[in-house]
N, C-alpha and C positions, 0 to 999 in steps of 0.2 A: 370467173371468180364471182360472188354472188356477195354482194351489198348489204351490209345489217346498218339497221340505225336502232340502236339501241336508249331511252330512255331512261334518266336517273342511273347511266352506267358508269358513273363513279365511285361508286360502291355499294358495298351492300349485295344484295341480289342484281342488282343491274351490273356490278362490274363484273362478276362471279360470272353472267350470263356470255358479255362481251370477253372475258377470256377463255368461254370455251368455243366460242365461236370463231375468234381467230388462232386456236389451235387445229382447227381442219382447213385454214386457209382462207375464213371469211374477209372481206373486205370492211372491217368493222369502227363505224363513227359510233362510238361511247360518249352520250352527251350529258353535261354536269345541269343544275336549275340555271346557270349563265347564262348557256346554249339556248334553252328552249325551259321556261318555266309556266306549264300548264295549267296552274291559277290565272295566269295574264293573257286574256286570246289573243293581244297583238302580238307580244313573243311566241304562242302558235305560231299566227300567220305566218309571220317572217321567218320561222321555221320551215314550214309549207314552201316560200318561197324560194327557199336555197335550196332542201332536199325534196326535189320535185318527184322522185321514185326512191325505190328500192325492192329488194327481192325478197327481205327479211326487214321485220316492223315488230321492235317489242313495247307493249306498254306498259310502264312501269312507272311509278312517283313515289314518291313515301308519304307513309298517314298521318291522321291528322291525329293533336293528341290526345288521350283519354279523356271523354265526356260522358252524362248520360246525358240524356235527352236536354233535364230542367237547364241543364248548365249551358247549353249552343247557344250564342247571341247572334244573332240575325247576317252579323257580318262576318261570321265562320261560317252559315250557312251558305251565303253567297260564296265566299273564296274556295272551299271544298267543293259547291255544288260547280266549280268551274276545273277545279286543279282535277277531281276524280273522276269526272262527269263530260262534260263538256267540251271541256280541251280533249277529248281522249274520242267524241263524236267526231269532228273536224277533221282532226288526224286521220282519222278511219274515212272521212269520207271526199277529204281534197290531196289525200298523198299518195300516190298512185303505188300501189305496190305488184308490180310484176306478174305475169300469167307465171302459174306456177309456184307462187312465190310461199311464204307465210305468215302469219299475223298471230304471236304470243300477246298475248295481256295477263300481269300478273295484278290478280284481286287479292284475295282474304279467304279463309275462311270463314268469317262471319256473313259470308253471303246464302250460305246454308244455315249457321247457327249463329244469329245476330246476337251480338255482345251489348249488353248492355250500358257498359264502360266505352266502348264505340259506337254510338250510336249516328255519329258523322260516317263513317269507312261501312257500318252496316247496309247505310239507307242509300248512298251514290255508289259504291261498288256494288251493289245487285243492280242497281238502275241502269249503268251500264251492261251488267251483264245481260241485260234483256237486250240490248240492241245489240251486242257483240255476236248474240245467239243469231237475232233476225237478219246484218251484213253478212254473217256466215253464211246462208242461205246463197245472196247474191254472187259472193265472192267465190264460191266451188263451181260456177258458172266458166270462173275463167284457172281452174284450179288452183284455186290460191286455200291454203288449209287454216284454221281458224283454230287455235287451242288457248282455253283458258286453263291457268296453273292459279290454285287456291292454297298459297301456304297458312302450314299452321305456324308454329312456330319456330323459326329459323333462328340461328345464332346469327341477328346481326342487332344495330346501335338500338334500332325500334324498338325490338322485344326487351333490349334491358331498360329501353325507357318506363316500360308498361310494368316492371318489376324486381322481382328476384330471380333472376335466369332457372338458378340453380335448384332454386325449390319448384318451380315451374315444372323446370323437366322432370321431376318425381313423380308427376300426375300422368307424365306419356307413357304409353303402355312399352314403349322402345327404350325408357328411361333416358334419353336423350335428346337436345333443342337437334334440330336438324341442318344441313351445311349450308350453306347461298350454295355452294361448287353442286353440290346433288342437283339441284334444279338448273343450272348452266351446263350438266351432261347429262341430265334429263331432255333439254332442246336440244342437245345439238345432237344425242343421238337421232332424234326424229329429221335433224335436217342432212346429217351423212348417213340415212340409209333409207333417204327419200321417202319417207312414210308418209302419205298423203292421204288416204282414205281417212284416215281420226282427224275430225273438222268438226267442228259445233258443239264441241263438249267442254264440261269443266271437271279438271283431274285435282281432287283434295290433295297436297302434298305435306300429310301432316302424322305422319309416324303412327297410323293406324287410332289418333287423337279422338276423332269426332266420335257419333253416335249414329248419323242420320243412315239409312241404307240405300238409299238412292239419290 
């Protein structure tokens, strides 16, 4: 039986993830901000310290809230550059996850097309994604696969924070916000039919939303 520790998997996209994970049998710890809150690097650590392995590693947190730049005060930049940033380094590089194993991190879209209303979640989710890109390298050493999922806009509490769901989704080409459940049988198709070669990429999962073509 194979081991998930799932991140922010109390709801939202994290829980959506963790119930598709233990419907093919995963051994799945769903952890809430109590468990392990990622702005705090002691509660890292002491994360680190109890869940010394696993075979499945997803990272997840929820974002920080709409700003543009002038508006970040110094003390947002510290606690995001630690909660989306930083905590999410450590993780990556003291939690040992299993030869063979997998490593999800969900970012943003705005890591390809930075938002200007985000400009916290734009500037520390690509900054990790640069390093998520370069431990991928090391980690297909011991076949461990490495996939970033870039949601656009998902039906969950986030997105109705940032609006009006419903006029929102008129602008996607699918006329629709998109499920948490799609991106939780999004991974776990990859993890019940052992797909390993797709490692070091980032897959937009945004209803055909964006612009950019690579």
């Amino acid at each position: 039986m194979m081991k998930a520790l799932v991140l922010g998997g109390s709801k939202g996209i994290g829980k959506a993830i963790a119930d598709s994970l233990s419907s093919i049998g995963c051994d799945v710890v769903a952890t809430s901000r109590k468990e392990i809150d990622t702005a705090n690097l002691s509660s890292v650590k002491k994360f680190i310290k109890k869940h010394k392995q696993t075979d499945i590693l997803i990272l997840n947190t929820g974002g920080p809230p709409p700003k543009t730049f002038s508006e970040v005060t110094e003390k947002e930049w510290q606690k995001y550059h630690n909660q989306l940033f930083l905590g999410f380094c450590l993780l990556l590089q003291k939690l040992k996850v299993q030869d063979g194993g997998y490593v999800f991190v969900i970012t943003s879209g705005v890591i390809k097309e930075p938002n200007p209303r985000l400009v916290i979640s734009s500037a520390y989710r690509l900054a990790f994604t640069a390093v998520f890109k370069l431990a991928s390298k090391e980690l297909a050493a011991r076949k461990v696969s490495c996939v970033n999922i870039a949601p656009g806009l998902i039906n969950t509490d986030r997105v109705k924070d940032l609006g009006n769901a419903s006029e929102m989704a008129k602008n996607i080409p699918m006329k629709r916000l998109g499920e948490p459940r799609e991106i939780g049988d999004f991974i776990k198709s990859i993890v019940q039919n052992k797909i390993k070669y797709l490692s070091g990429v980032t897959i937009p999962f945004d209803g055909a939303n964006s612009n950019f073509v690579v």
